[in-house]
C-alpha distance (Angstrom), angle and dihedral (degrees) to the residues before:
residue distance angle dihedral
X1 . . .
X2 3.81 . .
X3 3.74 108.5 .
X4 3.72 106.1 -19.1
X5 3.51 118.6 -151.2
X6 4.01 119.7 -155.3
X7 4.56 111.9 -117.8
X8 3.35 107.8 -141.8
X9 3.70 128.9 -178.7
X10 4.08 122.4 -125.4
X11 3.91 86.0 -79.3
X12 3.86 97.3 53.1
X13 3.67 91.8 -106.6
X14 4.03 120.1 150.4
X15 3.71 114.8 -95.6
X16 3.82 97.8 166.8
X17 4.20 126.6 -93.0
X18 3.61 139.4 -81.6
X19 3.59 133.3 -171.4
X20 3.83 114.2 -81.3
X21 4.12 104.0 -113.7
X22 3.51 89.8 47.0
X23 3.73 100.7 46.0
X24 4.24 82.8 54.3
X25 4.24 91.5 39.0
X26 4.01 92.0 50.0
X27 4.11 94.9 34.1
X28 4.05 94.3 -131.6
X29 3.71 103.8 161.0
X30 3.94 116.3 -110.3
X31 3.79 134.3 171.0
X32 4.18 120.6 -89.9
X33 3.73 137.6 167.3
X34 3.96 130.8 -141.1
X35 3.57 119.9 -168.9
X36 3.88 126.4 -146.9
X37 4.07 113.7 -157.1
X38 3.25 118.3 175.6
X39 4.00 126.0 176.8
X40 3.90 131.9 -124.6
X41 3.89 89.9 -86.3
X42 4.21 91.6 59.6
X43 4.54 91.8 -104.0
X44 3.28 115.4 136.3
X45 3.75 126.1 -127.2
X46 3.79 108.1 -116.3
X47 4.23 126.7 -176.5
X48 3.85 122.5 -158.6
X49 3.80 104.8 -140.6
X50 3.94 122.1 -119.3
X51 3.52 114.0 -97.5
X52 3.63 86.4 -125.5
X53 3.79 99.6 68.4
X54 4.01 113.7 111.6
X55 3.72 89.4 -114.8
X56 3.76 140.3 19.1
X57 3.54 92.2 5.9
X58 4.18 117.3 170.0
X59 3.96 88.6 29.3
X60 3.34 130.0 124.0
X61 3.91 119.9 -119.2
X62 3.57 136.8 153.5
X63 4.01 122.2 -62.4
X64 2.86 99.5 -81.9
X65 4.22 148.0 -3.6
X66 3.78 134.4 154.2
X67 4.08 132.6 141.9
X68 3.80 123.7 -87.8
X69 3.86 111.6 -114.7
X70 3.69 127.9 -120.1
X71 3.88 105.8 -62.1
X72 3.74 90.7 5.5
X73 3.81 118.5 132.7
X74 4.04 105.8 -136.6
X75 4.05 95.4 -124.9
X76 4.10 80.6 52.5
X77 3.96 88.5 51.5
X78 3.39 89.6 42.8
X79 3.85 93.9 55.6
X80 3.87 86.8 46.9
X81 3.46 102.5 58.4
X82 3.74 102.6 26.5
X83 4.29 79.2 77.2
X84 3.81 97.4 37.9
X85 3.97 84.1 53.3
X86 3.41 108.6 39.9
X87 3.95 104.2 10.5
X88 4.45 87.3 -118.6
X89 3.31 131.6 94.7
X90 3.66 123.5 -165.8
X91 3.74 145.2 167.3
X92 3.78 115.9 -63.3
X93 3.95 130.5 -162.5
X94 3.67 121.9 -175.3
X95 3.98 108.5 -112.6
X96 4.15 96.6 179.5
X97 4.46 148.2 -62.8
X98 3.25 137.2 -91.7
X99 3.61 142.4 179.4
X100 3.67 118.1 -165.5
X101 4.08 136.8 167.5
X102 3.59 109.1 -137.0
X103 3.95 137.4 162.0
X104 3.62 116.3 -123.6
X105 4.12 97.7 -176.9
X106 3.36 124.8 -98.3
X107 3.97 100.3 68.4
X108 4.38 82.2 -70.9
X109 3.55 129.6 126.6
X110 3.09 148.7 -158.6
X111 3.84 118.7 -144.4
X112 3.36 110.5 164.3
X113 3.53 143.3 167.5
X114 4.10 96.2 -154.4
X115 3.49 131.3 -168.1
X116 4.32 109.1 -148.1
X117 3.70 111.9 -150.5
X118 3.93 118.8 177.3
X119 3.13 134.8 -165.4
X120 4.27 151.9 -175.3
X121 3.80 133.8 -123.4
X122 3.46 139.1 177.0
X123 3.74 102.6 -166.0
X124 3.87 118.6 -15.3
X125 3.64 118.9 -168.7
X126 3.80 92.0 -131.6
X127 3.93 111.4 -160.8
X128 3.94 99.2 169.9
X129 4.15 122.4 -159.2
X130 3.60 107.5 -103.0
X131 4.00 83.0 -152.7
X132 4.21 87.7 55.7
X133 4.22 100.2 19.2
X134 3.84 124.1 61.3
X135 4.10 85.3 171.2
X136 3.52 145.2 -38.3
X137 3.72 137.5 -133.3
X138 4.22 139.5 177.7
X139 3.29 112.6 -130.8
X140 4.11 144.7 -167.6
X141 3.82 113.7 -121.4
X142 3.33 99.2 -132.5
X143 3.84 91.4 54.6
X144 3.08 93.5 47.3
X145 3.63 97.2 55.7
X146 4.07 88.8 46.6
X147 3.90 86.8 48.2
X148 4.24 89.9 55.9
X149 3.92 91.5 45.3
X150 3.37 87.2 56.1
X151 3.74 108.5 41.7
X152 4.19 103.2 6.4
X153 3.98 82.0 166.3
X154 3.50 93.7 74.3
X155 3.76 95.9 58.6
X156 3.96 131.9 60.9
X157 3.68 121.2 -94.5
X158 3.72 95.3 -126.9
X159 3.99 92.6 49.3
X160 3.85 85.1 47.4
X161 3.78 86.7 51.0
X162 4.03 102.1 48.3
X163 3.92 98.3 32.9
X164 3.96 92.7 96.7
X165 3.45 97.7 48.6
X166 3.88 92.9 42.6
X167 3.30 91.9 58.1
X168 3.79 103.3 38.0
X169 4.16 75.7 58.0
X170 3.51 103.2 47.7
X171 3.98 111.5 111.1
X172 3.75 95.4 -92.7
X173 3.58 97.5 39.5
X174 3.57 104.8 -108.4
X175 3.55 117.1 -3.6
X176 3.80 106.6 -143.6
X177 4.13 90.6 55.5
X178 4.10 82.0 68.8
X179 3.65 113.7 90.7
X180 3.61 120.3 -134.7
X181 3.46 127.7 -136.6
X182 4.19 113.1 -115.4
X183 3.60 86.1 20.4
């Protein structure tokens, strides 16, 4: 099967698999990761999707999010692709779940029972996969959350959807209440 994606139920448990595109055309819910890395200064780590994904491509999301393979714990997927994506790998802590139902164009969806894991870096040599990455940018909370008020079209649904809670879990609480010195 051509990447498999795990069905869960609304408790995470195993169901079985099914082929990625038509787990996301058919909306059966299946387990995903998003990761949350934010740098020394409290920006977050975002990645603009390659035009050439099946969906959402040349949006911006989080840094990182993918699907756990068959018999693959999430934090392990997470640790996988974090590298394949961004060419860094760094230490991960689980900050919460959620399962959401969200339209991603295109009669797809995304219904997904995701593990969030964030994480902090002081200076990541970040060598993104031109086949995953179109570019790659850090940026302040707060901006960021002006930025998606003002043009929500620009990011993905499911970024859109965890950002709050990401950042209400991030190690300092939320990163852009913190002032910064010489700001």
């Amino acid at each position: 099967m051509a990447h498999p994606v795990v069905l869960v139920n609304e408790d995470d448990q195993f169901l079985g698999t099914a082929e990625k595109l038509r787990a996301h055309v058919e909306g059966w819910l299946h387990r995903a990761f998003s990761i949350f890395v934010f740098d020394n200064q409290g920006r977050l780590l975002l990645q603009q999707r390659s035009e050439g994904k099946y969906h959402s491509g040349g949006l911006w999301s989080n840094t990182c999010c993918s699907h756990p393979q068959p018999g693959e714990s999430p934090i392990d997927a997470a640790h996988r692709r974090l590298p394949e994506e961004l060419g860094f790998d760094t230490s991960l802590t689980p900050a919460f779940r959620e399962t959401y139902h969200l339209s991603v164009g295109d009669d797809l969806v995304e219904h997904e029972h995701n593990h969030v894991f964030l994480g902090t870096v002081e200076a990541p040599d970040v060598r993104p996969s031109a086949d995953e990455v179109a570019d790659w940018t850090w940026v302040e909370p707060s901006a960021l959350r002006d930025d998606i008020a003002a043009h929500p079209h620009r990011y993905t649904a499911w970024f859109r959807h965890l950002l709050d809670p990401a950042l209400a879990a991030a190690p300092s609480g939320d990163p852009s209440s913190t002032p910064k010195s010489g700001a």
